[in-house]
DOLO-941400 format. One record per residue: residue in one letter; x, y, z of N, C-alpha, C, O, CB in turn. Coordinates in steps of 0.1 Angstrom, whole numbers, plus 5000, padded with zeros to 4 digits. Glycine has a CB too. Layout:
aXYZXYZXYZXYZXYZ
...
This chain:
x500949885000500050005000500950125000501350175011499050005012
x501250184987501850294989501450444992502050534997502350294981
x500350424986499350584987499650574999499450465004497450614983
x500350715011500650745023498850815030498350795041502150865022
x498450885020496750895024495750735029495150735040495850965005
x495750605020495350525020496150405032495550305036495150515007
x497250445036497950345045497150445058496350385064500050335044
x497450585062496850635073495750575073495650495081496850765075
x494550595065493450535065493150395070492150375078493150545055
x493750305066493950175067494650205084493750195092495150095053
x495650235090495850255101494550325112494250275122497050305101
x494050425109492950425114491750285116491350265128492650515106
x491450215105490550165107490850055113489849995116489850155098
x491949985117492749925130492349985140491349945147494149935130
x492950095143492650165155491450165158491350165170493050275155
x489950175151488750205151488050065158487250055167488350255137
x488749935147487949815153488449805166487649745173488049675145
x489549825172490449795183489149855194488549775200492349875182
x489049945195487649985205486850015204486150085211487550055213
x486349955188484849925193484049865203484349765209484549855187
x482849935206482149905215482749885231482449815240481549805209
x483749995231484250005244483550145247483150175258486050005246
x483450225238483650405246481850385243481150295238484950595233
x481650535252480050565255480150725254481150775251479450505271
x478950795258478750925257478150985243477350925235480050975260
x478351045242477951195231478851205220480051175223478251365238
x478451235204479451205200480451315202480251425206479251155189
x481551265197482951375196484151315192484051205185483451455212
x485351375197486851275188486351125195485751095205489151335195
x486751075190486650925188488050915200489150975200487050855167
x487550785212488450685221489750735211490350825216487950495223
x490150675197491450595192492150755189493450755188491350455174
x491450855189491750995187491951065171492651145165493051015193
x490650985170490251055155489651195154489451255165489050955148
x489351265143488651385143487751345131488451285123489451535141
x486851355128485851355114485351475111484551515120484551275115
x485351555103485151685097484351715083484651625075486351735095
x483851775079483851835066484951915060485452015065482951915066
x485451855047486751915047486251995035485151995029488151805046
x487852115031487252215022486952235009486652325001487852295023
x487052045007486152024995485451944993485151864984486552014986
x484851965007483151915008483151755009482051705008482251954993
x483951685011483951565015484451505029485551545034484551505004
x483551415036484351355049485751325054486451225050483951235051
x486051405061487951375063487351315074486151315079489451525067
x488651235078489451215094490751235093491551215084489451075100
x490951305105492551375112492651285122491651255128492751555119
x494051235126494351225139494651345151494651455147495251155137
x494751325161494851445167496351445169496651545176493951465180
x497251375166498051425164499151405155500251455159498251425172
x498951345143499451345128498351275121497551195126501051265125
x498551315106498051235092496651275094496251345104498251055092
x496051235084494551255081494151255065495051275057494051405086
x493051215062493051195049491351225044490551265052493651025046
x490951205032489851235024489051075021489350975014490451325009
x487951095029486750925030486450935020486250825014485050885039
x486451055010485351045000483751004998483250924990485850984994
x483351065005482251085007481551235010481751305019482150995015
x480651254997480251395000479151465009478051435007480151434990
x479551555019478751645032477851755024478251805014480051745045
x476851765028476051855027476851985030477351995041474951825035
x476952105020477552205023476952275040475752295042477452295009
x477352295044477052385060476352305065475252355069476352535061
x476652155067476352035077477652025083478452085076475751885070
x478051955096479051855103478551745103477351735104479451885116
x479551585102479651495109479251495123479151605130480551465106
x478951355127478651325146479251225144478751145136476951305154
x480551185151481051065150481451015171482151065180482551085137
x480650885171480350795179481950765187482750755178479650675170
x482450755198483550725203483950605199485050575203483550745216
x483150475189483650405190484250415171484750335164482850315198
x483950555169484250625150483650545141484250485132486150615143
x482150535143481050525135480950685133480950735144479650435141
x480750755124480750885118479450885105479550825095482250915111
x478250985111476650995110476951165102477451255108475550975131
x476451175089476551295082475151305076474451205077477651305072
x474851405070473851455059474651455045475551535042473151605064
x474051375038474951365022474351455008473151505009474951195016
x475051474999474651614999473251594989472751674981476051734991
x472951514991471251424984470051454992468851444990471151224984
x470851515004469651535020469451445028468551455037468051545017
x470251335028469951215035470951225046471951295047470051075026
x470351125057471351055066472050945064471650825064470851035077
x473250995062474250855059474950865070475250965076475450855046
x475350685074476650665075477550615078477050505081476950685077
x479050595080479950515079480150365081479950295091480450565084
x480550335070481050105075481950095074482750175070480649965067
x482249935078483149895078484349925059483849905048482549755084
x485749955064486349985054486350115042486350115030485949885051
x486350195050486050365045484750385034484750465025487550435037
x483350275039482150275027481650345039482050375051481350115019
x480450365032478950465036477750405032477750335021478850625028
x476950405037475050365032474850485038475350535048473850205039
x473450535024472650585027471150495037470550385036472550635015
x470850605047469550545055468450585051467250565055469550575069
x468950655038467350695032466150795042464950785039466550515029
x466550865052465750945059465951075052467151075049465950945074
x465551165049465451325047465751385057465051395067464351375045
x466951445057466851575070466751705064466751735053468251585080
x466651815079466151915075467451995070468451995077465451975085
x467452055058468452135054469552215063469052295070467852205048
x470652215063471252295073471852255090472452325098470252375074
x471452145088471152055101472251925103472751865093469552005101
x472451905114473451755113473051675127472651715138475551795113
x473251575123472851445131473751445144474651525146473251295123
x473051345154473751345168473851155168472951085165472451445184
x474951125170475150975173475350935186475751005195476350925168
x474850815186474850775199476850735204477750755196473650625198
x477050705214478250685217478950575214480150565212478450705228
x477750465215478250345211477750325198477950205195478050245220
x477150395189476850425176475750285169475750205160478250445168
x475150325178473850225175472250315173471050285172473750105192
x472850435173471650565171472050645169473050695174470750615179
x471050695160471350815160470050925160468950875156472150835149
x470151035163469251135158469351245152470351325152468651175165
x468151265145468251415134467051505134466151475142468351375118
x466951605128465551685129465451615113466351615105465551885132
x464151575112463551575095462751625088461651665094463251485091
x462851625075462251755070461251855073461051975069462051745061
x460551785079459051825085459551855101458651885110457551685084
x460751855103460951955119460751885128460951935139460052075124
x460451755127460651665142461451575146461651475139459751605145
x462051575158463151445162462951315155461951255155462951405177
x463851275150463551125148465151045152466151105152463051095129
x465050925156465950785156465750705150464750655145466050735165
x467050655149467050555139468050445147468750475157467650605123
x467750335140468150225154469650205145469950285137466650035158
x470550075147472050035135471449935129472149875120473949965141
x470149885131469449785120468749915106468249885095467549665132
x468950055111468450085098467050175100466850285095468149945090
x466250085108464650135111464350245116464650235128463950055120
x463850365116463450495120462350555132461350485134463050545109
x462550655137461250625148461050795144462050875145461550545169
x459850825141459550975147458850975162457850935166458551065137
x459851035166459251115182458051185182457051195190460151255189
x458151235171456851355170457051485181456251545188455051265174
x457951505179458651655188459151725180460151685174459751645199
x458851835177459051955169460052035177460152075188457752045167
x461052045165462652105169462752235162462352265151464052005162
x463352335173463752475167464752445151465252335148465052585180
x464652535144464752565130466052565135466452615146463952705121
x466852485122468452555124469252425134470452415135468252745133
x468352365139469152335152469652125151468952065143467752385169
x470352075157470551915159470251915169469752005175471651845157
x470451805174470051715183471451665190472451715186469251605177
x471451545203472351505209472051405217471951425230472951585215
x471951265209472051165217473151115230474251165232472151085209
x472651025239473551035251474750895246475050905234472551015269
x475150815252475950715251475350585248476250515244476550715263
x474150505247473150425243472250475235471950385227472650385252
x471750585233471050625227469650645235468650695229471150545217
x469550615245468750615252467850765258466750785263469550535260
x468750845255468250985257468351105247469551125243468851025269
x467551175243468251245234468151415238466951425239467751195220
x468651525239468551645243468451695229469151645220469651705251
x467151835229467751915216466552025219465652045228467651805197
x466852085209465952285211464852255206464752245193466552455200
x463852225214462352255204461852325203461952415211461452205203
x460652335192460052485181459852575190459952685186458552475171
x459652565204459252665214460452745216460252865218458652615227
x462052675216463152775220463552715235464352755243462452945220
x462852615237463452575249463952445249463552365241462552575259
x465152415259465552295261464252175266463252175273466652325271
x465152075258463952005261464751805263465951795258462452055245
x464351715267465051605266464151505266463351485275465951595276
x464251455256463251305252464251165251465151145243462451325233
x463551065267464050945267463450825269462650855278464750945272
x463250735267462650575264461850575281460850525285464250415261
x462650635287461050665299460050785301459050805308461450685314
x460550835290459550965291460051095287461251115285459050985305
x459251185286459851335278459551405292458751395301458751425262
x460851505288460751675298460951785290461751775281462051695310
x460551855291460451975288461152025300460751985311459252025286
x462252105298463052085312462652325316462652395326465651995306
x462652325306462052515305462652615306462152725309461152565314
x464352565302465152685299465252745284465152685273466652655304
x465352845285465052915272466852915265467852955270464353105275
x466652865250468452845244468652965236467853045233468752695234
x469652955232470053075224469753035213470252935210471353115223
x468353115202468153045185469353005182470353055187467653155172
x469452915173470352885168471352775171472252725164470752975168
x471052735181472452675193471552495195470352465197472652825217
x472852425193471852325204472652235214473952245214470852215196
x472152165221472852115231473651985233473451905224472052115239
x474651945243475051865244475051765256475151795268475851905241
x474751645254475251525270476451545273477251615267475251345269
x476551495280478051505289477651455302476551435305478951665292
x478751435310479151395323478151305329477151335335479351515331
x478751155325478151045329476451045327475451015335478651025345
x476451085314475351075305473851145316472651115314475250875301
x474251235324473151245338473251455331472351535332474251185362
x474251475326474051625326473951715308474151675296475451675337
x473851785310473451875293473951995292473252075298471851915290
x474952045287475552165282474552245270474152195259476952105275
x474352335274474252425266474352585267474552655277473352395263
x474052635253473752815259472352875256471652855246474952935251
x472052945266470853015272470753095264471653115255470853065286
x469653165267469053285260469553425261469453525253467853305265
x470453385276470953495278472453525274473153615278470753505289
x472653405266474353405260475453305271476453275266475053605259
x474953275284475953225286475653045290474652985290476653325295
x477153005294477152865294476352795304477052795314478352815294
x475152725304474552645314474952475316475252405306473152655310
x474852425328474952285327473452225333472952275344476452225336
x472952165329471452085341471951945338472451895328469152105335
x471451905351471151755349469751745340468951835338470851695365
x469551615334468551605326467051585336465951555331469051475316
x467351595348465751615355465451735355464351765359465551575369
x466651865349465751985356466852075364466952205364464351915368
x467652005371468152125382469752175377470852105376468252055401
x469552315373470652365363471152495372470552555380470052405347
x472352515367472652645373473252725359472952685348473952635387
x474052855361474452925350476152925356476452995365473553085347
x477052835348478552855349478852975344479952965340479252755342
x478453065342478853205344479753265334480153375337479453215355
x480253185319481053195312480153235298479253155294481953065312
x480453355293479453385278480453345268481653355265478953575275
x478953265260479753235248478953335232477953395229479553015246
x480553295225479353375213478753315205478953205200479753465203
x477653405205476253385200476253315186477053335177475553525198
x475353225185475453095172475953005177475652905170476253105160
x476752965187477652835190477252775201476852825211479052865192
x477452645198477552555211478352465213479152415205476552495213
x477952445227479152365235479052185236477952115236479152445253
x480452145236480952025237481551965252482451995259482052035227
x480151855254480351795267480951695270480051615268479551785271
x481851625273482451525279482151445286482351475298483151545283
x481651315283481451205294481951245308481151285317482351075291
x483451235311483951275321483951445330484651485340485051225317
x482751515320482651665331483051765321482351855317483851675347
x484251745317485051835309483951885299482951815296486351755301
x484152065294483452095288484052235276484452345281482552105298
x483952205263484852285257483652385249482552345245486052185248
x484152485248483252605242483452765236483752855244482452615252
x483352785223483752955219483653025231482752945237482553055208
x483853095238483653235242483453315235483553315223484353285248
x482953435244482353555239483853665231483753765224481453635256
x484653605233485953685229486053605214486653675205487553665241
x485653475210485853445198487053305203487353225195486353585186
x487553295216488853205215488053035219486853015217490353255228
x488952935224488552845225488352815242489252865249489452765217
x487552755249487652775264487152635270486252565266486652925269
x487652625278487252495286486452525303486552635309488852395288
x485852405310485952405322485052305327484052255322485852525328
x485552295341484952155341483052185346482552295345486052055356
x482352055350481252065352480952115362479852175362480851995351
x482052115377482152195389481852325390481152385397483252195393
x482852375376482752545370483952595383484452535393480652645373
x484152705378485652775387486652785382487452875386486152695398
x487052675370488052655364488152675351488852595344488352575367
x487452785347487252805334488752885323489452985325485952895336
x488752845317490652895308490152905300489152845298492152805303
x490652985293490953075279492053015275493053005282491253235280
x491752945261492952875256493852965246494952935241492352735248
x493353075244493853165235493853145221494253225213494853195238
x493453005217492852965202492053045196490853025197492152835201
x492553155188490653185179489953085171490452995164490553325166
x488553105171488453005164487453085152487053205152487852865172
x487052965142485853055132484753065136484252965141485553015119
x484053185135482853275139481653175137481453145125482653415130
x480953125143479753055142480352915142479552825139478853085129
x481452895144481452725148481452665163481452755172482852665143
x481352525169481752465178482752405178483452395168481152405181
x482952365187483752245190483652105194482552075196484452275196
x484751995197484051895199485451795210486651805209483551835182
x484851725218485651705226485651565231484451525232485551805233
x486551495235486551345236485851285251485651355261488251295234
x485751185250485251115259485551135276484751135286485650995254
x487451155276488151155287487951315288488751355297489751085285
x487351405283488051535287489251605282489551725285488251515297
x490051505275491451565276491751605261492951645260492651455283
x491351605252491551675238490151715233488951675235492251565228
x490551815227489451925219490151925201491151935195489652115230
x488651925199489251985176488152115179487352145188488451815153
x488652155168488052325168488352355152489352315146489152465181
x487452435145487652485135488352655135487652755136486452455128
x489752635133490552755135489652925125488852935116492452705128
x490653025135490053095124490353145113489653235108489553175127
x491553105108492153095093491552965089492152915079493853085091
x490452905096489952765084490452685083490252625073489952755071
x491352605096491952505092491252425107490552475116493752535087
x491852295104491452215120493152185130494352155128490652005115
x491952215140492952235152492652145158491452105157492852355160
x493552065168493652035182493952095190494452205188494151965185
x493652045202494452095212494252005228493251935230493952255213
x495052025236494951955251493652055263493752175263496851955257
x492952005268492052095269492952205280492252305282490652025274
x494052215285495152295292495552405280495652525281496452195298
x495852315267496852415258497452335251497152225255497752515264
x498452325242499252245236498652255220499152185211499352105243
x497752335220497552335200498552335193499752375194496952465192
x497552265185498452215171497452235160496352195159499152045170
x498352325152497352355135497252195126498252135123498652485121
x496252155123496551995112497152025098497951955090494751905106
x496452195096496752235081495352165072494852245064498552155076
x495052085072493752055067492652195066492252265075493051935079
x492352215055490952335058489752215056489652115049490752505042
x488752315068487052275069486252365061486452485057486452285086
x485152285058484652385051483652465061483252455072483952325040
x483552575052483052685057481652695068480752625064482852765046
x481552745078480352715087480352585093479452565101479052735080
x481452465090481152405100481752365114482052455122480952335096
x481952225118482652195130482952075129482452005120481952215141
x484052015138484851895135483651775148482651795156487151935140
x484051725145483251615156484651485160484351385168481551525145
């Protein structure tokens, strides 16, 4: 195998079967420390986070992201309107569902679900046999969704503007108001939800309801990336990259700018973050500091997962 693009690839998908069906949570970098992206010509990359990366070939809906599963099952909108996604050996199936324009899917952690808003504006899941379920819950315009680690729960903005969380025991309307535009994340032992408020800055609730305001403004359009383990990565209001934990207190400024209307996305353990820089290219970084440019450009408006 000489193509140096197709050997990284091939080393990836080693690394990928190697923990399967170990990791859980929300999606984000992948356990083996993959990144999945839209790259800047419109087809599915993966980066490592810390060398190589290459082109799946497979084409993203322009101003969609990937959701890729900790165990690097990677769930996109293709540019046909559908939800695709990834198999064994750098292929793709379409699932043949419609999503809503503009919008990108949330994977489960162990990538056996996923959810999307579809065309008609309401939550739906889909099981890894294929089969679809509408919720029949109407989602803010603009916005995804965020399955937890089973699939078992899913958080997302509905048409009302409020947070809301639908799971296999029942729905809440939990009644904080989100920022249009923004939507939310699981994190921290699949019990809590990242997002931003109405009022611009960063909230955490448990998924019953009892939330406080971590006190950190982000800017407006973006949302935040929650970590199994607490860790929580997010724009600020200054435009850079910022972390802290679910405790709150310890909030850093990583001094990364990043691009205007993106997120970020952050791994299982807490301890690495990708970010779409704001010269356009994909970043890592340690959630302390330690960036590194990939040199890869994303395409425009979106976010790495």
């Amino acid at each position: 195998m000489r193509n140096p693009v197709l050997k990284f690839l091939a080393g990836i998908l080693v690394g990928l079967l190697a923990v399967a069906g170990t990791a859980s949570g929300a999606s984000a970098v992948s356990s083996s420390g993959i990144v999945a992206f839209n790259g800047g010509n419109g087809d599915l990359w993966i980066a490592g986070t810390s060398s190589g990366g290459g082109d799946m070939g497979h084409a993203v809906m322009p101003g969609t992201s990937p959701s890729q599963s900790w165990n690097g099952v990677i769930a996109f909108q293709g540019t046909n309107g559908h939800l695709w996604k990834t198999t064994t050996g750098f292929g793709a199936v379409d699932l043949g569902f419609a999503m809503m324009p503009g919008t990108s899917p949330g994977i489960s952690g162990d990538g056996q679900f996923i959810a999307f808003q579809a065309t008609n504006g309401d939550l739906w899941r889909t099981t890894d046999g294929g089969s679809g379920q509408n919720l029949g819950l109407g989602m803010a315009k603009g916005t995804s969704p965020s399955a937890n680690s089973n699939g078992t729960k899913i958080a997302f903005q509905a048409n009302t503007g409020l947070l809301w969380v639908w799971s296999t025991s029942g729905t809440k309307a939990l009644g904080f108001g989100m920022m249009p535009g923004t939507s939310p994340s699981f994190g921290a032992q699949d019990i809590q939800v990242a997002f931003q408020a109405n009022t611009g800055y960063l909230w955490i609730t448990y998924w019953n309801g009892n939330a406080r305001n971590m006190g950190y403004p982000m800017k407006p359009g973006t949302s935040p990336a929650f970590a199994l383990g607490g860790m929580v990565g997010f724009q600020g209001s200054n435009g850079n990259l910022w972390t802290v934990g679910s405790s709150g207190g310890d909030g850093r400024d990583l001094g990364y700018a990043m691009k205007a209307g993106t997120s970020p996305s952050i791994n299982s353990a807490g301890t690495t973050v990708a970010f779409h820089g704001a010269a356009g290219t994909l970043w890592t970084s340690g959630t302390t500091g330690g960036g590194r440019n990939t040199g890869f450009p994303v395409a425009a408006g979106t976010s790495p997962s």
